[in-house]
N, C-alpha and C positions, 0 to 999 in steps of 0.2 A: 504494500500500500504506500503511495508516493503520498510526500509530505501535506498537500494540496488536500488531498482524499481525508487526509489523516484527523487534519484540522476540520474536515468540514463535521467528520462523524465525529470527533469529540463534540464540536457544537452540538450536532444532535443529541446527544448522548445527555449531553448536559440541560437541555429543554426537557429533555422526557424526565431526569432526575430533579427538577424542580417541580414538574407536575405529579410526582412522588410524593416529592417532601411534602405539598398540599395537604396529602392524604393519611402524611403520617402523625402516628400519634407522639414520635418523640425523632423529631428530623434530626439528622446528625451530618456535621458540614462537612466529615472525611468519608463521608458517603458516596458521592460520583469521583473522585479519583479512586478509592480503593476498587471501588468495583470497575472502573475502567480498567487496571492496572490486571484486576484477573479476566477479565476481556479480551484484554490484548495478548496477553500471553496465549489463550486457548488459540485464539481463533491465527495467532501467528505463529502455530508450531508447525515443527516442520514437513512431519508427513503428511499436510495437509496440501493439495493441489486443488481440490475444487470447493470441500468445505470449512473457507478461511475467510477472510475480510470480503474479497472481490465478492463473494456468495452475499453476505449480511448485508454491504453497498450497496448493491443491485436489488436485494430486495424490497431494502427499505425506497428505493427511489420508486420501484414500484408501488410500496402500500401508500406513500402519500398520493401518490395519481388518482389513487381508491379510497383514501381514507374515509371521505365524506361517505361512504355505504356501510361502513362498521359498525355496530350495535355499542361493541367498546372498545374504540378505539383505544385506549390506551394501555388497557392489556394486550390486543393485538399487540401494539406497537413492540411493548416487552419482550413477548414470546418470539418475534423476530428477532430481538438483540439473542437471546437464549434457547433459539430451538435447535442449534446444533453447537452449543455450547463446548457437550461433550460429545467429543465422536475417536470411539476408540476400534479399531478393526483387531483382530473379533470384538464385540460387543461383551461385557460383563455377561456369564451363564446365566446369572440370575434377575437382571436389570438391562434394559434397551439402551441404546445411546438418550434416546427420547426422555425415557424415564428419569433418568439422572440428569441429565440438564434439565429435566422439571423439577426437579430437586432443587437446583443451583438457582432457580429462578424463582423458587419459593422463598430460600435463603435472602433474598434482597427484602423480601414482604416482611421477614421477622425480623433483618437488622431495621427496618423502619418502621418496626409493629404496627404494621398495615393490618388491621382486623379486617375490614370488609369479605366477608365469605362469597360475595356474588363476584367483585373482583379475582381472589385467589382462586375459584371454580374454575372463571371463563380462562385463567392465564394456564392453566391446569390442562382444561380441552385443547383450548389453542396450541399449544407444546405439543400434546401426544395427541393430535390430529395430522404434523405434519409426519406420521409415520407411512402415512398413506395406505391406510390397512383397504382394498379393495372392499368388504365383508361391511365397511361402515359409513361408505360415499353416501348412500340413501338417508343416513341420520344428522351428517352434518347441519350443522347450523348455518347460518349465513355466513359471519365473521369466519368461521371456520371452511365453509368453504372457497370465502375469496384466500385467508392465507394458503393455503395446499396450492392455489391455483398460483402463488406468488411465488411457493415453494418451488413450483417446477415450470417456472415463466421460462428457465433457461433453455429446457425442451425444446422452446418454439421457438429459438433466435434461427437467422439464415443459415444453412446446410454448414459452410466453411467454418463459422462460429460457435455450432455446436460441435464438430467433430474437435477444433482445437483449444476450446475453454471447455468443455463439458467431458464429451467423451474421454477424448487423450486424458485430464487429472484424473476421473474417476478410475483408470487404468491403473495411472500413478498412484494411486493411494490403496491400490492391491496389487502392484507390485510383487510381491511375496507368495502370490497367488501363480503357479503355472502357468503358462500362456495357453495351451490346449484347455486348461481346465475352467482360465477365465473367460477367453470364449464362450465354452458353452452352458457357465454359468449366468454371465451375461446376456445373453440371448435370449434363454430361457426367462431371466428376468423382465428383461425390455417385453418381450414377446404378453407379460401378461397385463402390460400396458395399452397394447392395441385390441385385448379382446376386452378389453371394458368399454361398455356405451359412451364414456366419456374421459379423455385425460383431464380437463380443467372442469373442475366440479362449478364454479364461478360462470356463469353464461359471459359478464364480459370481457374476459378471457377467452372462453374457449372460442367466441365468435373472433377474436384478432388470432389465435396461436394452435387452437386445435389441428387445423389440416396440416401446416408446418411441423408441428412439432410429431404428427403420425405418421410422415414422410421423412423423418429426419430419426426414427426411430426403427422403420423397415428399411431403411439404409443401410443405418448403423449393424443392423441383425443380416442383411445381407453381405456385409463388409467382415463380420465374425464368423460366418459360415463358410465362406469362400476364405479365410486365413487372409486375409487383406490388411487387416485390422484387429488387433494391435499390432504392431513390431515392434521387436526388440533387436 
């Protein structure tokens, strides 16, 4: 993240932690650097290639385009800073990536003894929504289903830009993974993306990025089938 980017998200960072402190019962003023400081470190480690800053960037520039349609915006907003907080490959046996960084993003409601229960519920769904469970598209909420659709806005970018910001990182960050094996684990993944009625749960999403991003997905599955894609 170049310095430019850098500054802008602290600024943000620091708007959304004033409309916290509103809410808290006992503000505390080493409250947005400390938690910036554990921010930066998650989201700037190193085996991180697609889920790091540039992902949180991007989507936050997205949910403001949207915000005005959120129920509550400002958990939304949260669960963006925190829905891929933690992201560890493998995942915890016993805990998602999801689940613990709903954790970590709980952790901010009790350093500002935030009570509100309709607040920590929606930051709660919001988090472990964007796991993208197929089994649960039909129950989402609203808020919940414009973030999923924020989630995987990068889906629908042009052919060139999802093969070398999307695809290619998420390779890099299974690495470790065989290439035969990534292949056809990957495929098999993507593949259950196009038999769903819909990738962006959000109508205005899916009306700008659905065909894009369902054509940039049977590519992609065409490119790992034929060994095209990845190399090493």
């Amino acid at each position: 993240m170049d310095t430019e980017t850098r500054d802008k998200m602290y600024k943000r960072w620091l708007t959304l932690c004033h409309r916290l402190c509103e809410m808290s019962e006992k503000p505390r003023r080493d409250f947005p650097d400390m938690w910036w400081k554990e921010l930066d470190q998650r989201y700037s480690e190193p085996q991180r290639f697609d889920h790091n800053w540039n992902h949180i960037c991007d989507s936050l520039n997205d949910f403001y385009k949207v915000r005005h349609l959120f129920l509550a915006p400002m958990a939304a907003e949260l669960s963006i800073w925190f829905h891929d907080f933690i992201y560890d490959i493998p995942a915890w046996p016993d805990k998602s990536n999801e689940e613990r960084s709903m954790e970590s993003a709980i952790a901010i409601c009790n350093d500002l003894q935030i009570t509100s229960w309709m607040f920590i519920t929606a930051l709660k769904r919001y988090i472990m929504a964007t796991d993208h469970n197929s089994e649960r598209l039909e129950r989402l909420n609203i808020d919940e289903r414009l973030l999923c659709s924020i989630d995987l806005a990068r889906l629908g970018q042009p052919p060139h830009v999802y093969i070398a910001k999307y695809a290619w990182p998420i390779r890099q960050e299974h690495k470790e993974v065989p290439l035969e094996v990534y292949r056809e684990k990957r495929a098999e993944f993507l593949a259950g993306f196009l038999k769903r009625p819909y990738i962006y749960p959000a109508q205005t999403f899916r009306d700008r990025l659905e065909e894009q991003a369902r054509a940039n997905i049977a590519n992609e599955i065409e490119l790992l089938h034929s060994g095209q894609f990845p190399t090493e």
